[in-house]
N, CA, C and O atoms as a GROMACS GRO file, in nm:
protein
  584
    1UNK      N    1   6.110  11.558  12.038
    1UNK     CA    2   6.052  11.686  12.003
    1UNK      C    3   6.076  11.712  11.855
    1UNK      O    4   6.190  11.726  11.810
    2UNK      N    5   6.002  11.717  11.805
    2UNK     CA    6   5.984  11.792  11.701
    2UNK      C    7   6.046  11.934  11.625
    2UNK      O    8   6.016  12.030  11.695
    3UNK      N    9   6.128  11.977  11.498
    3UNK     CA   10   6.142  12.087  11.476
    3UNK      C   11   6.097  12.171  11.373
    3UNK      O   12   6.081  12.119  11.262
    4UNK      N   13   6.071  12.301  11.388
    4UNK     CA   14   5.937  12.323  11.290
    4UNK      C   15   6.017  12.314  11.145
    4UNK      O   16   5.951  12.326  11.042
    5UNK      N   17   6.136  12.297  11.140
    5UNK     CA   18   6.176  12.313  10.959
    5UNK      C   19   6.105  12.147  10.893
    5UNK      O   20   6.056  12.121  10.783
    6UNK      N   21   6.130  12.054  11.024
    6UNK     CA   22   6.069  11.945  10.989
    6UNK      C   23   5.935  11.936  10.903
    6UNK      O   24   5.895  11.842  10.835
    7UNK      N   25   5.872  12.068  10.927
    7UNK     CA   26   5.686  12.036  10.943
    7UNK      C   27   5.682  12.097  10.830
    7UNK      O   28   5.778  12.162  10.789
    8UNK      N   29   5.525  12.077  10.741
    8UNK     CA   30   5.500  12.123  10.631
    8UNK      C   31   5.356  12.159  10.654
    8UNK      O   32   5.282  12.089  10.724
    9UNK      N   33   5.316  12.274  10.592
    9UNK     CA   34   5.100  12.274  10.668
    9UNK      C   35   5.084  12.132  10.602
    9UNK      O   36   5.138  12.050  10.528
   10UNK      N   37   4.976  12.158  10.678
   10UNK     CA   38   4.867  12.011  10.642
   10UNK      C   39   4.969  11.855  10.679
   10UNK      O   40   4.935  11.751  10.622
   11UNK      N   41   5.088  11.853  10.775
   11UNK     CA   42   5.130  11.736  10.799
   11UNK      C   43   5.060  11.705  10.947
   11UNK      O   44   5.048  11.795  11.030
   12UNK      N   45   5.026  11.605  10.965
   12UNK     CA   46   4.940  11.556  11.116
   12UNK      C   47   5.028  11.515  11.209
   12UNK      O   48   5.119  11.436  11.185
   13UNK      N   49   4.999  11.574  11.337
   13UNK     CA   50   5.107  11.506  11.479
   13UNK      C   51   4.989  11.496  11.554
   13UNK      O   52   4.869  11.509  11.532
   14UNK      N   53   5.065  11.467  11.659
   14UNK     CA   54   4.974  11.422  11.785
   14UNK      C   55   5.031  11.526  11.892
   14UNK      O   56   5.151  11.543  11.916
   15UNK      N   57   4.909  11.604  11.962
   15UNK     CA   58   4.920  11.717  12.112
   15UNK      C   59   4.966  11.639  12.222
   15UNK      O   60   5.003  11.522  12.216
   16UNK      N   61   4.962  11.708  12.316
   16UNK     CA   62   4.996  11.655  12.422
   16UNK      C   63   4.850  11.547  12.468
   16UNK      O   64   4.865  11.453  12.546
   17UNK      N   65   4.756  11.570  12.424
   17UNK     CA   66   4.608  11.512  12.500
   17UNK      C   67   4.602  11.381  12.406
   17UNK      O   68   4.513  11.299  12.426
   18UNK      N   69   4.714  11.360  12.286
   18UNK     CA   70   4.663  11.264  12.256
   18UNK      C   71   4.616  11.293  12.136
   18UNK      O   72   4.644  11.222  12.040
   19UNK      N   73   4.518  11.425  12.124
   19UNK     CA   74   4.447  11.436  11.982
   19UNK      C   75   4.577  11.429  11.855
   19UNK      O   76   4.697  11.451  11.871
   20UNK      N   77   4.512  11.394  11.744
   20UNK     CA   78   4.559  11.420  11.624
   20UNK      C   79   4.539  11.561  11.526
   20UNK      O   80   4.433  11.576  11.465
   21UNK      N   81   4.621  11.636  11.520
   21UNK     CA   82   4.602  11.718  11.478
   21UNK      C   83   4.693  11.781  11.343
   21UNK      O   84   4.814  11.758  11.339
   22UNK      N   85   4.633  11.853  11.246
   22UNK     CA   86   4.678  11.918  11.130
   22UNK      C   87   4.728  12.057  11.119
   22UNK      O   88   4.650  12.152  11.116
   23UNK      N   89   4.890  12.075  11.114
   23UNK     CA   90   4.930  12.174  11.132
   23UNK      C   91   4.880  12.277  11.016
   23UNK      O   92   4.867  12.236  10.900
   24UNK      N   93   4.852  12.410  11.052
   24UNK     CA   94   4.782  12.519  10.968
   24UNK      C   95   4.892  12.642  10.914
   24UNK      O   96   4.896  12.704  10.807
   25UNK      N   97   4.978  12.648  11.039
   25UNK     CA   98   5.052  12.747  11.051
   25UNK      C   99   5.173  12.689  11.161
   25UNK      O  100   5.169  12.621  11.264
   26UNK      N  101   5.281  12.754  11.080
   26UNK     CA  102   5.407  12.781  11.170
   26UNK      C  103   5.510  12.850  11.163
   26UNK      O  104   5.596  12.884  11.082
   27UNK      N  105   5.469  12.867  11.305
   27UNK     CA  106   5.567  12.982  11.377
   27UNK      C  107   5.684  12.976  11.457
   27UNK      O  108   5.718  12.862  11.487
   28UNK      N  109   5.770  13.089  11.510
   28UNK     CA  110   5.885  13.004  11.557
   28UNK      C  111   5.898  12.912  11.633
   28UNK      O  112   5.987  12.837  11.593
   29UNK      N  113   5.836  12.866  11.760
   29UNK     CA  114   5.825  12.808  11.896
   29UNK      C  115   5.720  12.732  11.862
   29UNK      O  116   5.734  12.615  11.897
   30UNK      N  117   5.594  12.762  11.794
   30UNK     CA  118   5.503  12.686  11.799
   30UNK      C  119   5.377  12.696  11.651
   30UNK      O  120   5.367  12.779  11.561
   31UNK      N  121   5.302  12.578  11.682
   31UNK     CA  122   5.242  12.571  11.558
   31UNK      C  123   5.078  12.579  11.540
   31UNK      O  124   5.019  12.483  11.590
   32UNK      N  125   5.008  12.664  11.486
   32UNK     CA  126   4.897  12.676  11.494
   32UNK      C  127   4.810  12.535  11.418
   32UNK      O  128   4.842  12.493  11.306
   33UNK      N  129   4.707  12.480  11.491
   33UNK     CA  130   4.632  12.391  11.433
   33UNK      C  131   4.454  12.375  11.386
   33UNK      O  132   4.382  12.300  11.320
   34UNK      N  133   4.446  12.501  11.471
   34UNK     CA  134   4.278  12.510  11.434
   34UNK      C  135   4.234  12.697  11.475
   34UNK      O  136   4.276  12.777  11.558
   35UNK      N  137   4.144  12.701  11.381
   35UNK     CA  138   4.132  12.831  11.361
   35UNK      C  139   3.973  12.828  11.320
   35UNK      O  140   3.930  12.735  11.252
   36UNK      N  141   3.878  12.947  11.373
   36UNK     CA  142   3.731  12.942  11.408
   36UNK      C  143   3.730  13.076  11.396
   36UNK      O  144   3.812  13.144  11.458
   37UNK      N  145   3.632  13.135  11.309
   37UNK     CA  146   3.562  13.285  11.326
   37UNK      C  147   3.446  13.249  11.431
   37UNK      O  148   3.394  13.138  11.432
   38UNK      N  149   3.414  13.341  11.510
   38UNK     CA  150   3.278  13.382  11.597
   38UNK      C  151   3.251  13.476  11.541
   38UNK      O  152   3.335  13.552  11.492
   39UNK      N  153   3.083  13.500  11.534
   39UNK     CA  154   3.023  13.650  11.513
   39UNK      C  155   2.932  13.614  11.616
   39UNK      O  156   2.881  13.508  11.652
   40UNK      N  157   2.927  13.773  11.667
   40UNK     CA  158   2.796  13.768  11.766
   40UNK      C  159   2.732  13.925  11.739
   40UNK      O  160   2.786  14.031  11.771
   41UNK      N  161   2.607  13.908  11.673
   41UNK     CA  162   2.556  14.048  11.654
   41UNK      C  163   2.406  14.022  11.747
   41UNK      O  164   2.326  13.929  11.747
   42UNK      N  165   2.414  14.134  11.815
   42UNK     CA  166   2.308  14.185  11.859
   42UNK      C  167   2.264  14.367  11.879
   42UNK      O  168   2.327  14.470  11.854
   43UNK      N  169   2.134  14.343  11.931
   43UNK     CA  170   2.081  14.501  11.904
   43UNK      C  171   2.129  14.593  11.999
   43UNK      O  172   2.171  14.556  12.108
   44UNK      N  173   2.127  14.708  11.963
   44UNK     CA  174   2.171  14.800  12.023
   44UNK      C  175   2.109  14.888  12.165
   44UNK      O  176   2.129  14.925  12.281
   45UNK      N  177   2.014  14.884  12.043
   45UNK     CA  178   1.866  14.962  12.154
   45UNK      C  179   1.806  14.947  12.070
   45UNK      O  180   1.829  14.962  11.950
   46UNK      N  181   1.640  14.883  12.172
   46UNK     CA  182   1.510  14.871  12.068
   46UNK      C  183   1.446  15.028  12.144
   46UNK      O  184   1.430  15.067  12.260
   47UNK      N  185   1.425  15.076  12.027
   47UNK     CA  186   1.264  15.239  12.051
   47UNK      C  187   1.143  15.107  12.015
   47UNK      O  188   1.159  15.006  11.947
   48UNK      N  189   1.035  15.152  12.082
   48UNK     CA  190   0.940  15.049  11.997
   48UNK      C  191   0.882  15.141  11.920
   48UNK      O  192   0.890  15.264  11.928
   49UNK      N  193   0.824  15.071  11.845
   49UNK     CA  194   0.789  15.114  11.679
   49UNK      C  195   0.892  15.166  11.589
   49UNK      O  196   0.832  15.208  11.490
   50UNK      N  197   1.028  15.184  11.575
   50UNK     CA  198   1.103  15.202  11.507
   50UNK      C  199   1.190  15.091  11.446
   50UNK      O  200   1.266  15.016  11.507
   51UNK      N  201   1.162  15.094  11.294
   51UNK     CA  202   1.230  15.018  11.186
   51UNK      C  203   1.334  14.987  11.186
   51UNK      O  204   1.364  14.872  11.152
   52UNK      N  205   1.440  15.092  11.232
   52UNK     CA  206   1.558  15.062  11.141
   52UNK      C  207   1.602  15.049  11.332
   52UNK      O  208   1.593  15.122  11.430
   53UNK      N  209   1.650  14.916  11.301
   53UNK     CA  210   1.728  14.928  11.450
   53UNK      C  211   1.857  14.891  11.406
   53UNK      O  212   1.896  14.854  11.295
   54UNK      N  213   1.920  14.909  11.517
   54UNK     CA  214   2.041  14.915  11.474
   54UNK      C  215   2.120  14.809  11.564
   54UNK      O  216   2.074  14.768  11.670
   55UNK      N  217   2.269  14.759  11.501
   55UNK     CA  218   2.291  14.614  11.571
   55UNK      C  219   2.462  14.680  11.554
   55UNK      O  220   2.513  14.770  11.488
   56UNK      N  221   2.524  14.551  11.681
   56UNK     CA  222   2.671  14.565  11.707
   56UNK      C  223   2.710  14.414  11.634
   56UNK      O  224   2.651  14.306  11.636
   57UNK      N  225   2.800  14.445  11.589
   57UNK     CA  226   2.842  14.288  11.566
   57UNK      C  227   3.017  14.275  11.616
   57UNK      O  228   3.095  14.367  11.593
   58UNK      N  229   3.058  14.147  11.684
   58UNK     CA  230   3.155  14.102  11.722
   58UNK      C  231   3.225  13.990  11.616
   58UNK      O  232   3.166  13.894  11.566
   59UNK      N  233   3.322  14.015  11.602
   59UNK     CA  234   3.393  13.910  11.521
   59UNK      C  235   3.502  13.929  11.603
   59UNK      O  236   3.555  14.035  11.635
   60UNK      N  237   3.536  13.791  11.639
   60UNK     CA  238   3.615  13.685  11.711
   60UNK      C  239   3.761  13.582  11.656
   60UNK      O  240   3.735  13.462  11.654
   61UNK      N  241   3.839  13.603  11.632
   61UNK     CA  242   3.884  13.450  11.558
   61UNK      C  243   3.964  13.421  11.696
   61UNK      O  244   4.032  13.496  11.766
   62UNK      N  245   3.926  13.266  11.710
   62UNK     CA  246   3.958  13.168  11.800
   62UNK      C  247   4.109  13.125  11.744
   62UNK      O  248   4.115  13.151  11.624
   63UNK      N  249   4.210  13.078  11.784
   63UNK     CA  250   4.246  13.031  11.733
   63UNK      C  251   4.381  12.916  11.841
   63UNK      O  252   4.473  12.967  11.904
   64UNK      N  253   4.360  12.796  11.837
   64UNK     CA  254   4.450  12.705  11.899
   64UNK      C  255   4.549  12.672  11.860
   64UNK      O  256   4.558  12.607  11.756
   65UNK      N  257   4.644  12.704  11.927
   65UNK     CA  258   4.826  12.690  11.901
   65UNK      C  259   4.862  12.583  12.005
   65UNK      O  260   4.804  12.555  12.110
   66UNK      N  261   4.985  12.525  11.942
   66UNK     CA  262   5.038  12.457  12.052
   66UNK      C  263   5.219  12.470  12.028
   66UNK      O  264   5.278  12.500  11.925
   67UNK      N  265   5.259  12.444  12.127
   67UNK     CA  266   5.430  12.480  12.129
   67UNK      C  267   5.530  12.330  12.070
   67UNK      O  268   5.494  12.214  12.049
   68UNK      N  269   5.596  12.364  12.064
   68UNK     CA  270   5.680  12.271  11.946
   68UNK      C  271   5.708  12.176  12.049
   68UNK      O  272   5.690  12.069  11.990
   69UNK      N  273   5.741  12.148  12.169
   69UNK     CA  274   5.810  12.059  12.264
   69UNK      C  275   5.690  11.993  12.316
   69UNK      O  276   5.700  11.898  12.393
   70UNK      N  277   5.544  12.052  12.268
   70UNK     CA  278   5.396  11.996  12.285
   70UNK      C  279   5.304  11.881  12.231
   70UNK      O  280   5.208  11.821  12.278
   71UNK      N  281   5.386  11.872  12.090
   71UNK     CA  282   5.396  11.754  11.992
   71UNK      C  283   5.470  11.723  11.942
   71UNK      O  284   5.575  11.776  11.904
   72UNK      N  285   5.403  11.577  11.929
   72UNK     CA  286   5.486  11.455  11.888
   72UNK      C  287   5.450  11.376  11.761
   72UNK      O  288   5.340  11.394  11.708
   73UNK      N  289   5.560  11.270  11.699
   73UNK     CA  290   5.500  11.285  11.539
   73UNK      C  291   5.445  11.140  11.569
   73UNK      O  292   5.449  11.079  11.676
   74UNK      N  293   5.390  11.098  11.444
   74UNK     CA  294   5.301  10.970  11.445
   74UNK      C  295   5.359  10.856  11.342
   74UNK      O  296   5.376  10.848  11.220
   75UNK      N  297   5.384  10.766  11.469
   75UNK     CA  298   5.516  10.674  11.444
   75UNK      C  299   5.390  10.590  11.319
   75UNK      O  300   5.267  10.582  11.324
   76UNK      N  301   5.498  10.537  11.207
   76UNK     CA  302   5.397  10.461  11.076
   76UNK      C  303   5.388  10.268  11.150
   76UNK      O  304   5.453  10.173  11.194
   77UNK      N  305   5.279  10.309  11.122
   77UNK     CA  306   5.188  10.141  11.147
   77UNK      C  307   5.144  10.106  11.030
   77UNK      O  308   5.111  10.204  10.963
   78UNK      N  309   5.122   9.958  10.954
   78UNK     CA  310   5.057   9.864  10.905
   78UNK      C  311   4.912   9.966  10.917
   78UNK      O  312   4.870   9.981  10.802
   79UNK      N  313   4.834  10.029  11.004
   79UNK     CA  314   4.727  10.074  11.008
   79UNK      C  315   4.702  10.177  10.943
   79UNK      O  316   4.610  10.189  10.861
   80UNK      N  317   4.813  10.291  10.986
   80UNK     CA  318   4.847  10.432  10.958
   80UNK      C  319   4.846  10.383  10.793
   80UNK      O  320   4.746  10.412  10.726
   81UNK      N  321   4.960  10.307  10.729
   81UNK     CA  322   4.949  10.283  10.584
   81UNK      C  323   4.835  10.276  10.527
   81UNK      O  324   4.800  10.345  10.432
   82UNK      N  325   4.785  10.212  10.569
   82UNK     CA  326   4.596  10.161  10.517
   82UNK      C  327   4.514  10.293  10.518
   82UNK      O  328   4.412  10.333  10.461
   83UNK      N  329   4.585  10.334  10.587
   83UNK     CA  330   4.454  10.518  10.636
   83UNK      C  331   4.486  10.605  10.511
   83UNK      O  332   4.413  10.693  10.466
   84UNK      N  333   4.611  10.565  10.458
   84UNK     CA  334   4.664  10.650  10.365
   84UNK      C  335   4.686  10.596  10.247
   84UNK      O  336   4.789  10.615  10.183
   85UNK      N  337   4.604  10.537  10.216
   85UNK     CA  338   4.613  10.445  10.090
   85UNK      C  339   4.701  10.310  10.016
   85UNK      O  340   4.695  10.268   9.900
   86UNK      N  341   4.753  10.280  10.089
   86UNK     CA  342   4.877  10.205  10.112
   86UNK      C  343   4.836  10.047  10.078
   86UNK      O  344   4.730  10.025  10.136
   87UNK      N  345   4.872   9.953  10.020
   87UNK     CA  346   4.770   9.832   9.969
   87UNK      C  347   4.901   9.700  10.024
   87UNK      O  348   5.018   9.702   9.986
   88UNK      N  349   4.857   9.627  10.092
   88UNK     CA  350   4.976   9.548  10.123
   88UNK      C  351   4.943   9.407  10.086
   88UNK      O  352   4.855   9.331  10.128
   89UNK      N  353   5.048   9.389   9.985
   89UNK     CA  354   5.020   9.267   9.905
   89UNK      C  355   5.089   9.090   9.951
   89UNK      O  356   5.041   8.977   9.954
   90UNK      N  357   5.230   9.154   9.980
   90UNK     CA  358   5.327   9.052  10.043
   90UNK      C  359   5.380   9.089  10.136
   90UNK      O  360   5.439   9.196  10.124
   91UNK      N  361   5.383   9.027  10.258
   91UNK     CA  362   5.417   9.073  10.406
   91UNK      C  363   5.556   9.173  10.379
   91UNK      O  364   5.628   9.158  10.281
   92UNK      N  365   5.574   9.262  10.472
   92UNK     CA  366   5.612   9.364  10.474
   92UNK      C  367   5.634   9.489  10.332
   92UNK      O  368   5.692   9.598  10.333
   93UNK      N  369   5.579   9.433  10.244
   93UNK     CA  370   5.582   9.507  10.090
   93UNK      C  371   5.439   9.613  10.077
   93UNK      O  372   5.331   9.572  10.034
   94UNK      N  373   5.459   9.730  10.114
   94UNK     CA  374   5.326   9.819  10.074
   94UNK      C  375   5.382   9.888   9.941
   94UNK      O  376   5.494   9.911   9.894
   95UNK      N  377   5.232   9.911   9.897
   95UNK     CA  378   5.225  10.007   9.769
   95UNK      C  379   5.153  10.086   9.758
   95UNK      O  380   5.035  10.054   9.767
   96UNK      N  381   5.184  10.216   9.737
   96UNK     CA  382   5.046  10.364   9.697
   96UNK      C  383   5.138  10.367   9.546
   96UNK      O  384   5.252  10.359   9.499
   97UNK      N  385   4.929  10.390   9.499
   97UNK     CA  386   4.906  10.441   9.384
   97UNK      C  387   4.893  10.605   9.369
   97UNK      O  388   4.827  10.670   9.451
   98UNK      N  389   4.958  10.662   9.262
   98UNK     CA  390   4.932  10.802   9.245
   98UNK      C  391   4.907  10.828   9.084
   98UNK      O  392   4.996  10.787   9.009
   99UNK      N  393   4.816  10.879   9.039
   99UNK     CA  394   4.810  10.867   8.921
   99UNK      C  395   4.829  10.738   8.818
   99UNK      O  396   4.746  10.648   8.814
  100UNK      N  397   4.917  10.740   8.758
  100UNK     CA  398   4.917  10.585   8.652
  100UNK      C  399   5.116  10.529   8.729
  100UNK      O  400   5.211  10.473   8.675
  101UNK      N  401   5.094  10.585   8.875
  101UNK     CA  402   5.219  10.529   8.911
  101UNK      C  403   5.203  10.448   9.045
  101UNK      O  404   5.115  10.467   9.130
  102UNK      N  405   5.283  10.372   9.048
  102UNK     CA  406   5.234  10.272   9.172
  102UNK      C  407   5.438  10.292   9.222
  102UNK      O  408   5.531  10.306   9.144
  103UNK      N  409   5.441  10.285   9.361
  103UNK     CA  410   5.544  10.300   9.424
  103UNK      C  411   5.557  10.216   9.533
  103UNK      O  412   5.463  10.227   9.612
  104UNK      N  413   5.646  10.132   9.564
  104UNK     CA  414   5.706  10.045   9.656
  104UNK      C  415   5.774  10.047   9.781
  104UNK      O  416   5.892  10.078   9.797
  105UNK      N  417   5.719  10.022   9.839
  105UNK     CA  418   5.792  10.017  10.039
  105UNK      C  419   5.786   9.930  10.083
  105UNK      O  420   5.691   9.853  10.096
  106UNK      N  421   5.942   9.920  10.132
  106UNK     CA  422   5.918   9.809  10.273
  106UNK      C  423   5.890   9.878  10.417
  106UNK      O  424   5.918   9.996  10.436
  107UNK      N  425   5.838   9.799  10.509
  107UNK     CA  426   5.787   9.836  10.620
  107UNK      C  427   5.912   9.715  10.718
  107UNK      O  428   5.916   9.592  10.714
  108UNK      N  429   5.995   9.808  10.792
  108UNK     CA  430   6.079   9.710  10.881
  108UNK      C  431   6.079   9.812  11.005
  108UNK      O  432   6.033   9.926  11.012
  109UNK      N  433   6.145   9.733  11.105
  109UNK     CA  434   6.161   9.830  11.215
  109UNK      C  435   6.239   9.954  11.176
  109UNK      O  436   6.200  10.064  11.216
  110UNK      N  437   6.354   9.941  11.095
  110UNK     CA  438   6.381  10.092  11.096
  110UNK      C  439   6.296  10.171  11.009
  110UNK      O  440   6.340  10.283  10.986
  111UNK      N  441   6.187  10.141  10.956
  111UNK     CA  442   6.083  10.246  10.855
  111UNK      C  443   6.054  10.205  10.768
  111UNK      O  444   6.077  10.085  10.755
  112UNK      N  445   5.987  10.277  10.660
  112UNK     CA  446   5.996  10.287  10.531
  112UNK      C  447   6.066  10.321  10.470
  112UNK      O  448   6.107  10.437  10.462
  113UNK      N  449   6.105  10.212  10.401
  113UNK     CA  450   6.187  10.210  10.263
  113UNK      C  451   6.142  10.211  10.128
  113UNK      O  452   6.060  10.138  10.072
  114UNK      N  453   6.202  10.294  10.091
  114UNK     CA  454   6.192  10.246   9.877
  114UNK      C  455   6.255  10.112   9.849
  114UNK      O  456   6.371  10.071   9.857
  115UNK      N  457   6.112  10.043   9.805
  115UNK     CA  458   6.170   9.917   9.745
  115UNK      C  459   6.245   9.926   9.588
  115UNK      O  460   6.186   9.929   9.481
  116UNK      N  461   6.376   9.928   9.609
  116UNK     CA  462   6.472   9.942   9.518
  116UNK      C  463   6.582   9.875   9.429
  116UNK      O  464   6.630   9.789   9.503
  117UNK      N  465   6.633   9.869   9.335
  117UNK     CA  466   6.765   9.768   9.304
  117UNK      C  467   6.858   9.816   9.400
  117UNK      O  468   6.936   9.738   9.454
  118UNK      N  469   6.855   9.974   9.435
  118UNK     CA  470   6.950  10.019   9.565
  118UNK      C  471   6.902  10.095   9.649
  118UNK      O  472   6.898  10.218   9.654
  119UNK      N  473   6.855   9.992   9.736
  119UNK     CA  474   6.704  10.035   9.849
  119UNK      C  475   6.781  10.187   9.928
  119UNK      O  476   6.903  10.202   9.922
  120UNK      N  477   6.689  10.291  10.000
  120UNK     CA  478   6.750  10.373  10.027
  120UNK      C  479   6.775  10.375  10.175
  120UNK      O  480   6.688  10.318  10.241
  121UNK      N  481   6.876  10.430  10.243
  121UNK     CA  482   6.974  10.452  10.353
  121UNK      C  483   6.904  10.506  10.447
  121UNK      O  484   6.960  10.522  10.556
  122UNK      N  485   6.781  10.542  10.432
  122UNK     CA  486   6.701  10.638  10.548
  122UNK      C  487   6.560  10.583  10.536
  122UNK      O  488   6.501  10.562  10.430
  123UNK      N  489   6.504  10.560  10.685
  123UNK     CA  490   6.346  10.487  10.652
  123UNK      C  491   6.322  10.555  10.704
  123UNK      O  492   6.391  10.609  10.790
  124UNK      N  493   6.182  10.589  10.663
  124UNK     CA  494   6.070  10.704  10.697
  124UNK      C  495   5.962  10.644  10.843
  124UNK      O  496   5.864  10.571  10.829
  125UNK      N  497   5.996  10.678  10.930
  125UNK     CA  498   5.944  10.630  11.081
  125UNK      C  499   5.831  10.721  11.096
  125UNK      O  500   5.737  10.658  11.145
  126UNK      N  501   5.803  10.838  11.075
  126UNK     CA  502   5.706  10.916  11.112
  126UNK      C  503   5.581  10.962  10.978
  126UNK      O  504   5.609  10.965  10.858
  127UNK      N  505   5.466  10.988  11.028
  127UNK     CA  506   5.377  11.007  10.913
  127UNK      C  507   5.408  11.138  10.835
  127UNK      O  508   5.429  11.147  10.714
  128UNK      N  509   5.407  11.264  10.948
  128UNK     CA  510   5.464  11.333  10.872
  128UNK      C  511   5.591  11.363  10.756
  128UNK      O  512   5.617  11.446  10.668
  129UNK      N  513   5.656  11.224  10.825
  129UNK     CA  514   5.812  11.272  10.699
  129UNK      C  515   5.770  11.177  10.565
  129UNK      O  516   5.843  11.171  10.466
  130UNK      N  517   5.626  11.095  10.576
  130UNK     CA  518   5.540  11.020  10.498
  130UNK      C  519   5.530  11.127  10.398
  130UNK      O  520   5.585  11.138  10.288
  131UNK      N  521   5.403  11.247  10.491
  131UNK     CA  522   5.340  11.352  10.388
  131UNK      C  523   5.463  11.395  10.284
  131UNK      O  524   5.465  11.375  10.162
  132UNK      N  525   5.586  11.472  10.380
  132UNK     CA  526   5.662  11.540  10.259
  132UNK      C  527   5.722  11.430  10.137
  132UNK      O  528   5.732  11.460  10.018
  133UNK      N  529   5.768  11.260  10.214
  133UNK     CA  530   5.816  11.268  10.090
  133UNK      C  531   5.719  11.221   9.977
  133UNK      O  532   5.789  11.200   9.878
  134UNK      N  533   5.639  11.205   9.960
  134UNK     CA  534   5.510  11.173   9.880
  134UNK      C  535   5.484  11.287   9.836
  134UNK      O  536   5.437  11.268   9.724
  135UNK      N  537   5.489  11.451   9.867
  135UNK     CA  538   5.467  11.528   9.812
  135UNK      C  539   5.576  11.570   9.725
  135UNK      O  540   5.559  11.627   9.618
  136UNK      N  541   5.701  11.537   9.782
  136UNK     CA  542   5.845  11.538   9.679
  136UNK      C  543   5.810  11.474   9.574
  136UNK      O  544   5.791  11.545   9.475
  137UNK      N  545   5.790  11.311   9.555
  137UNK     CA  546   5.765  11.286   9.466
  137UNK      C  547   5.617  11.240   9.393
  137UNK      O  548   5.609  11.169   9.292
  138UNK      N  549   5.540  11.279   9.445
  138UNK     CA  550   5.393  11.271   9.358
  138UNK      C  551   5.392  11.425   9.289
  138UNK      O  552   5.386  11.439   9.167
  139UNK      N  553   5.399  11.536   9.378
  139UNK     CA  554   5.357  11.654   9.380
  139UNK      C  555   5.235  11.706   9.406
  139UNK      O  556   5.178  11.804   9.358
  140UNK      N  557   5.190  11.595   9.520
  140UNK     CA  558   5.045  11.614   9.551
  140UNK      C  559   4.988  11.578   9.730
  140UNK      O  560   4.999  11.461   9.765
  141UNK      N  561   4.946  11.650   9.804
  141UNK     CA  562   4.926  11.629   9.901
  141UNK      C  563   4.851  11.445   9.934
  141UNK      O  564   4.739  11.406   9.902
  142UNK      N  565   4.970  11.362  10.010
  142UNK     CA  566   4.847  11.257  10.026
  142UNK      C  567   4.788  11.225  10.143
  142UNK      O  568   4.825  11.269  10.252
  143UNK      N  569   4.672  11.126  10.122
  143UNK     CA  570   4.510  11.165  10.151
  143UNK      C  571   4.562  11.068  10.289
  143UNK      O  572   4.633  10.969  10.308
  144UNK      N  573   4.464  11.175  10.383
  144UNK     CA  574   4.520  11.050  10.528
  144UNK      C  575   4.408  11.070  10.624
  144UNK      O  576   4.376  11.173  10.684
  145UNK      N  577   4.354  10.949  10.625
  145UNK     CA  578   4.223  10.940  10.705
  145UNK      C  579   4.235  10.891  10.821
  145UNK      O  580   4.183  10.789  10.865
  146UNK      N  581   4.324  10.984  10.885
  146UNK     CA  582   4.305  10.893  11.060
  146UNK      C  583   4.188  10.934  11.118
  146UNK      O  584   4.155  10.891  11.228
   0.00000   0.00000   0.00000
């Protein structure tokens, strides 16, 4: 399970159905992911021959939440990398470009790593803990096309 200090908007998990989804909002217990205005206007009363008729209008916002113990995060694949710009040159060695900077990972069972002179102590297993730390250090949301 998941905890929401973990989450950042715009990081992607997976619902219970499976879908992939982009957190929008979060709240204590749970996290909003999609959000829809409805309008529905119609007339009031038609007189016939009269111009100015007059109309009701409904506005609606839809909006789908799901609870924190409801999703799950999205373990990093060889695939997932590729979705996200990730260029893999020498077996287990990926690289994203950000600007005029290019940055280094290894991909092992325990995660992603910074390929380093003093590689780091914690590998990044989930996409979301992908998004934040790429936004730590790019300072820019990165691009993920699942």
């Amino acid at each position: 399970m998941l905890h929401a200090k973990e989450l950042r908007y715009g990081n992607k998990v997976i619902n219970k159905r499976g879908e992939v989804i982009t957190v929008q909002q979060i709240l204590g217990h749970s996290i909003v992911y999609d959000t829809a205005i409805n309008v529905n206007r119609r007339p009031l009363s038609r007189v016939s021959g009269e111009y100015n008729a007059s109309y009701t209008t409904q506005v609606v916002e839809v909006v789908k939440e799901a609870e924190m113990q409801e999703i799950e995060p999205i373990t990093l694949t060889p695939k997932i990398l590729e979705s996200c710009g990730f260029r893999n040159f020498v077996r287990d060695e990926w690289i994203i470009t950000y600007g005029k900077n290019h940055t280094d990972f290894e991909l092992s069972d325990d995660g992603l790593r910074l390929k380093h002179p003093s590689p780091s102590r914690v590998g990044i297993k989930y996409l979301h803990q992908l998004q934040n730390f790429f936004y730590a250090i790019a300072g820019q949301e990165l691009d993920v096309n699942l």
